[in-house]
Steps between C-alpha positions, in 0.01 A plus 500: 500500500307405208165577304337656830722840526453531137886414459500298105832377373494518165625725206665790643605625152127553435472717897817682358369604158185613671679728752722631235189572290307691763797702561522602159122577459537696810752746374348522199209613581649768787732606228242545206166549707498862385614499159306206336209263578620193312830471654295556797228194431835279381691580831187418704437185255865396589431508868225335466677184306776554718259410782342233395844332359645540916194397623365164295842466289669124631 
């Protein structure tokens, strides 16, 4: 394949972390949307790492 379908080899621990971390984020805030905002803003700043961490991480 290589860089042209967007296919990277590289640190897979980094593409883990990040999946594991949007997961999180994403359950917190579905769990704690309604009972308080800053678990709320950290659960969407989690995804938000989490993201970047699968996407640029390696």
């Amino acid at each position: 394949m290589g860089r042209s379908c967007g296919y990277r080899p590289g640190n897979s621990g980094a593409r883990v972390v990040g999946i594991v971390l949007m997961v999180v984020g994403a359950l917190m805030f579905l769990i704690f949307v309604p009972r308080w905002v800053w678990t709320s803003a950290l659960g969407i700043c989690l995804i938000s790492v989490g993201f970047l961490l699968w996407r640029f991480g390696g």
